[in-house]
C-alpha positions in Angstrom: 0.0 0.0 0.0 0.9 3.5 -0.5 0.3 5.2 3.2 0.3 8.6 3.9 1.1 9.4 7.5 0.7 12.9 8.9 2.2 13.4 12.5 3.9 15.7 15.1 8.3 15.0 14.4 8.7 15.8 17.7 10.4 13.7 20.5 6.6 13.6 21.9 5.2 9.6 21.9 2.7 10.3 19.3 5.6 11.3 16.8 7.6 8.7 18.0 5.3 6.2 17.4 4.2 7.4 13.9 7.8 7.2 12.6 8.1 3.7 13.7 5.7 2.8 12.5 6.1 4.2 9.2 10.0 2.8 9.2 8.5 -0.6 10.3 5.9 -0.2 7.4 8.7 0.4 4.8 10.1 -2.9 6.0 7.6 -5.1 5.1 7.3 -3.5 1.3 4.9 -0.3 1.7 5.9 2.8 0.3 5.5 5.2 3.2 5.0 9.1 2.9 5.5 12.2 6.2 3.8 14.4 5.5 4.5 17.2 8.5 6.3 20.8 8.9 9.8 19.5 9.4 11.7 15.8 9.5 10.7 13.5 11.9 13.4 13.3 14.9 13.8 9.2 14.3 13.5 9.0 10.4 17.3 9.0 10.6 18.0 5.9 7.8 17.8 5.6 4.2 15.0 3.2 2.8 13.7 3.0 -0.6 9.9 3.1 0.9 10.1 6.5 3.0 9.5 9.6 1.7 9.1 12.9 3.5 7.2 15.9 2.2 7.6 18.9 4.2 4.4 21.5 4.8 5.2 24.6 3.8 2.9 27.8 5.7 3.6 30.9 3.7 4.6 34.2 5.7 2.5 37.1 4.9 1.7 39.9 7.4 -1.5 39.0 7.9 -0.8 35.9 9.5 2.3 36.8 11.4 0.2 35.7 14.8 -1.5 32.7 13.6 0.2 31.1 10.8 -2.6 28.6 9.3 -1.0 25.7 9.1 -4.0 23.3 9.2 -5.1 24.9 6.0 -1.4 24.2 4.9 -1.3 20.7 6.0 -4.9 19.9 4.1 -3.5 21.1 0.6 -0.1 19.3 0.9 -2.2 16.3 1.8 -4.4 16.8 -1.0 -1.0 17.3 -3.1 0.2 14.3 -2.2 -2.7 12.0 -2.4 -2.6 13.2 -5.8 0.6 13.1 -7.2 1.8 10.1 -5.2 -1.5 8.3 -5.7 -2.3 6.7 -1.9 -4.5 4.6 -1.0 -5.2 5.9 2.5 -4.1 8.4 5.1 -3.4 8.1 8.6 -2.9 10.6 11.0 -1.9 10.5 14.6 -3.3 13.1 17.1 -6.5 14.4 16.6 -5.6 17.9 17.1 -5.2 19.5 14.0 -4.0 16.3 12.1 -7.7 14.8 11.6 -9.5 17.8 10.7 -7.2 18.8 7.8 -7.7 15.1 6.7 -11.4 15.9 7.1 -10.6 19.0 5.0 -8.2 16.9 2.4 -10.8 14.0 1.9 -13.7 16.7 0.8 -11.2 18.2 -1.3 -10.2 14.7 -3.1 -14.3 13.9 -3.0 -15.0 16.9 -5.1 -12.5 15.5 -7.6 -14.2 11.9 -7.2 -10.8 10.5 -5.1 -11.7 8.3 -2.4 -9.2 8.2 0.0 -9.8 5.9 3.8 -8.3 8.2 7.2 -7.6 6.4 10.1 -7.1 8.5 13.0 -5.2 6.8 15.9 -5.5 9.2 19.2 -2.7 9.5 21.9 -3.5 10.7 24.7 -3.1 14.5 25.7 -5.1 15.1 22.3 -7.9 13.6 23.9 -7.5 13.8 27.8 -6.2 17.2 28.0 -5.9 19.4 24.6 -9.1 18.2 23.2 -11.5 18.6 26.1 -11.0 22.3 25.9 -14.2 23.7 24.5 -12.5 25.6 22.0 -11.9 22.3 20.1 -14.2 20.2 21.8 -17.0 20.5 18.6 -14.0 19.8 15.9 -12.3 17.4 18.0 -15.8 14.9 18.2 -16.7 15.8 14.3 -13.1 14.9 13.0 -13.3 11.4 14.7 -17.0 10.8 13.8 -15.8 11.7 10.2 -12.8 9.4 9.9 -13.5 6.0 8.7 -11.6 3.9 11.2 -10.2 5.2 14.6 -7.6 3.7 17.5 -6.4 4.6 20.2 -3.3 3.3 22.2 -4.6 1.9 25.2 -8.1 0.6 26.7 -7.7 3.5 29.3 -7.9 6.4 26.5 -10.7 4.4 24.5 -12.7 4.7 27.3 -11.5 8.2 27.8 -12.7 9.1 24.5 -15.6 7.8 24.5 -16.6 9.5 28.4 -15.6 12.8 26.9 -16.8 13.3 23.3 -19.8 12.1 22.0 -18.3 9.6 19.5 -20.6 7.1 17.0 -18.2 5.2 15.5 -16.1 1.7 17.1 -12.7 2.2 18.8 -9.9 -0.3 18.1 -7.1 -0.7 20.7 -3.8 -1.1 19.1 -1.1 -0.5 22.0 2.5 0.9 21.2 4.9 -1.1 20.5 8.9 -1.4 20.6 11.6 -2.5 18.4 13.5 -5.0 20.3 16.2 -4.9 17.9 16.9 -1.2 19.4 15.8 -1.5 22.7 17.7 -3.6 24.3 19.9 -4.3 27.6 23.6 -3.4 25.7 27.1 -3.7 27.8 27.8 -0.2 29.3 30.0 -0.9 32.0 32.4 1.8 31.6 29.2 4.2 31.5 27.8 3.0 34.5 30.8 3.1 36.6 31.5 6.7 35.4 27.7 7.5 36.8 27.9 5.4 39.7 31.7 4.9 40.7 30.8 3.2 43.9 28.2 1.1 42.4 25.5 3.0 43.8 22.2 2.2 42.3 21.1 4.1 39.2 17.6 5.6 39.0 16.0 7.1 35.4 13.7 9.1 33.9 12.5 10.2 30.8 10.1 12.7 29.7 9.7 16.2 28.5 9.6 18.0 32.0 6.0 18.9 31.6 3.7 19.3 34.8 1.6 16.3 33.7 5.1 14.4 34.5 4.9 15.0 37.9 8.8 15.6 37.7 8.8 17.0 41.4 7.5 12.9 42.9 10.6 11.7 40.7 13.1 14.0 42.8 11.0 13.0 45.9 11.2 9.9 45.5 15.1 9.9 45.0 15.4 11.5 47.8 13.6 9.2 49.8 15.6 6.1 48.3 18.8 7.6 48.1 18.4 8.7 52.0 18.1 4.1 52.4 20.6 3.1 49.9 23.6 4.7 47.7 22.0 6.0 44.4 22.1 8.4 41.7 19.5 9.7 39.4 19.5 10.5 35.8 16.8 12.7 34.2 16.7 12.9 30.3 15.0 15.3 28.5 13.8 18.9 28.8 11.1 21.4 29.3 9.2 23.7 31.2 9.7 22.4 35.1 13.8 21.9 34.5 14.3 25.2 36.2 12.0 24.2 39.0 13.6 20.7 39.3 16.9 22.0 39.9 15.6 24.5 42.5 14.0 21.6 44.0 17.4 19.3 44.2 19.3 22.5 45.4 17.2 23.0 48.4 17.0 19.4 49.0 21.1 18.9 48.9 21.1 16.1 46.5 22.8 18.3 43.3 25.6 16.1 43.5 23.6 13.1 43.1 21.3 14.0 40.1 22.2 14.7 36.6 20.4 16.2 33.9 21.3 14.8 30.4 19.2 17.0 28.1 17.3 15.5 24.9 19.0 12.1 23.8 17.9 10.3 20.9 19.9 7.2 22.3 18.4 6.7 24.9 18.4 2.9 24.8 22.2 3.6 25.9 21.6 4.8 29.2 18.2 2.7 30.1 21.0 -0.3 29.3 22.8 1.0 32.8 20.0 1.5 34.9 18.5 -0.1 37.4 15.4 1.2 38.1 12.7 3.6 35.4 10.6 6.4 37.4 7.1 7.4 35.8 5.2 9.4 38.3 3.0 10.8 35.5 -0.7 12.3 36.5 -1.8 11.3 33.2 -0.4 8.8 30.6 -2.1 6.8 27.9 0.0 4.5 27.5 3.6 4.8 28.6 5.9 4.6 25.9 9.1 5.3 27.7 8.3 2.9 30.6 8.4 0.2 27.8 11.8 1.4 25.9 12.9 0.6 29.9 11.4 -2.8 30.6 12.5 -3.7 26.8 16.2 -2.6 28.3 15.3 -5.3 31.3 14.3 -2.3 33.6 11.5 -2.8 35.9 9.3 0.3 36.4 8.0 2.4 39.5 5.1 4.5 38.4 1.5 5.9 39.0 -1.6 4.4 37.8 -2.4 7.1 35.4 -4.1 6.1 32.4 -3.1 3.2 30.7 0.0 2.9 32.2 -1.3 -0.4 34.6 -2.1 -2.1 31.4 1.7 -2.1 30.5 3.3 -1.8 34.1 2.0 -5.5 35.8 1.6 -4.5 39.3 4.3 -6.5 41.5 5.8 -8.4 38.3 7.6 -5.7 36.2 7.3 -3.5 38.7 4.5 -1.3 40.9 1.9 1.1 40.5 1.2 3.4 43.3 -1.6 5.9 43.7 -0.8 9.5 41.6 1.4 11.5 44.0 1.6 8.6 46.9 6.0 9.8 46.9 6.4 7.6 50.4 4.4 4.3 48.5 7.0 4.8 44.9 9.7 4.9 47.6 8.9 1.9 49.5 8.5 0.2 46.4 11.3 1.2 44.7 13.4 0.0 47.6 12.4 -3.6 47.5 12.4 -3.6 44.2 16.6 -2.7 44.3 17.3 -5.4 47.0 19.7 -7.9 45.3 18.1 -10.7 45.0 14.4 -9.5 43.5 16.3 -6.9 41.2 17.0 -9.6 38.6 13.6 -11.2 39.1 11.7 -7.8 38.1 14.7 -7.8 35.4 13.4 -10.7 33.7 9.6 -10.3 34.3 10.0 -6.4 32.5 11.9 -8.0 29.6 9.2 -10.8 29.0 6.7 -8.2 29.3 8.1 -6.3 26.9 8.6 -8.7 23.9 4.3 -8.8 24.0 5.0 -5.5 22.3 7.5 -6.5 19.5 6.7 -4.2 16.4 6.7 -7.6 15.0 3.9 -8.2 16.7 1.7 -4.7 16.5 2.0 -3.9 13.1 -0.3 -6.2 11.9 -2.9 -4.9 13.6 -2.8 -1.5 11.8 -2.2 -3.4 8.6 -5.4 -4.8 9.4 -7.4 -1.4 9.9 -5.6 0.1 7.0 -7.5 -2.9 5.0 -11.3 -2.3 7.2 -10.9 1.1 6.2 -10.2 0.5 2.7 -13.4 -1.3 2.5 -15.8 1.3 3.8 -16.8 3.4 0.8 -18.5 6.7 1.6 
């Protein structure tokens, strides 16, 4: 199939998890076109099935506040359709990425092109972003209007359907990993430069937003680290950084927490740790938490969203109650004794490989042929 997949190419788990997919896609013979404003950040190899077409938003005065790029995004996918001749779109996040396709498939109609849009929703598109009554109307009628929908998790399915009014069936395709990437690599040398007295090494990943709860990751450091030698590691960046490192200043623990910025390699440093921190108030899935049980690290987080249907309570790891700091703590202690550390080790890593790409791709092959079928 020709598949035209319009994303975010952000580090975000939505873009993420498009490019993936599309790269995974392009394996298995299907000739894969982005269509977004700039390069995904993980379309980084050359394959004869991926193409990239950038969406260009013209700069006149009038727009210099409010650049229309969903009115940008509809033409080049219009443009596209036609001149690369796809069978179907699919677009991940609801918010603007289905209404343009909403826009784009009128467009082709009026020219008597049929093209199929699945929308697969995410999470903060739905939960948080697309609850706001400013989108709320477009958000229910682009989802209504797209012929086959999924979300990531059973959590935001149910989600979707509590907060919009939606007609139409839901299918559940979680996220997957590529084991191939994520796995446990040999990084001793790396490890012993973080932890030269093998303390324990805690980790988290994210992009420092409130939602993250990044303040209960420090909190809960703290708490472990005042039991047992440790060190933390926080990867990413955003909004609360500044705040975080208020909070490890006034705390005392500067020396023991390290802030690595945005790595793309992050398999490389989930390979050292020893424990994964995900605190999150909301999370639809938990896509970072399973790079880190994939890299045979067991998981301490809340029971946000869908991350419960990913994190086994007491096997891979344990979900405490959103902002219970003492409960992660207690948790993460027993889970670092030596002897269950390598039992939680092995349960995250067989958890994991139920997520193989090899696995999940299927399963949106599958809708791509359901909403082939429905002619409109």
């Amino acid at each position: 199939m020709k598949i035209g997949i319009v994303c975010y190419p952000t580090f975000g788990g939505s873009g993420v998890v498009a490019t993936e997919l599309g790269k995974a896609l392009a394996q298995k013979g299907h000739q894969i076109h982005f269509i977004t404003y700039t390069q995904p950040v993980r379309l980084n190899f050359f394959n004869e099935n991926l193409f990239f077409h950038a969406v260009y938003v013209p700069t006149y005065p009038l727009f210099q506040q409010y650049p229309p790029y969903e009115l940008a995004l509809a033409s080049k996918m219009v443009d596209v359709v036609l001149h690369e001749k796809l069978d179907i779109l699919h677009v991940h996040y609801a918010i603007p990425h289905a209404s343009a396709a909403y826009m784009a498939k009128r467009i082709l109609a009026s020219k008597n092109i049929h093209i199929p849009v699945v929308t697969t929703l995410h999470g903060t598109d739905i939960t948080l972003v697309g609850k706001d009554a400013s989108f709320e109307p477009v958000v229910t009628f682009s989802i209504n209007e797209s012929d086959v929908v999924t979300t990531v998790s059973e959590s935001l399915k149910q989600d979707t359907y509590a907060h919009f009014d939606i007609k139409k069936e839901i299918y559940v395709i979680p996220n997957f990993i590529d084991l191939e990437r994520f796995k446990k690599q040999e990084k001793n040398h790396f490890k012993k430069a973080i932890c030269p007295n093998d303390e324990k090494l805690l980790v988290h990943i994210s992009n420092f937003r409130k939602v993250k709860r990044m303040h209960d990751v420090v909190s809960t450091f703290d708490l472990v680290r005042k039991e047992i030698p440790a060190k933390l590691l926080l990867i990413g960046d955003g909004p609360e950084r500044v705040n975080l490192e208020i909070q490890c200043r006034e705390l005392g623990i500067t020396d023991d927490v390290r802030m690595l910025g945005k790595l793309d390699a992050v398999e490389e440093v989930l390979s050292i740790a020893d424990l994964f921190l995900m605190p999150s108030e909301s999370e639809s899935f938990g896509l970072s938490a399973l790079e880190a049980m994939a890299c045979e690290v067991p998981v301490i987080s809340s029971d946000a969203g869908g991350i419960p249907e990913l994190n086994l309570n007491g096997v891979t790891g344990f979900t405490s109650k959103i902002g219970d700091v003492q409960d992660m703590a207690k948790n993460s202690l027993f889970v670092l004794q030596d002897d269950q550390l390598p039992i939680f080790r092995a349960n995250a890593l067989a958890r994991a490989k139920e997520f193989d790409l090899i696995n999940i791709v299927p399963y949106y092959e599958n809708v791509y042929e359901i909403a082939s079928a429905i002619k409109k």
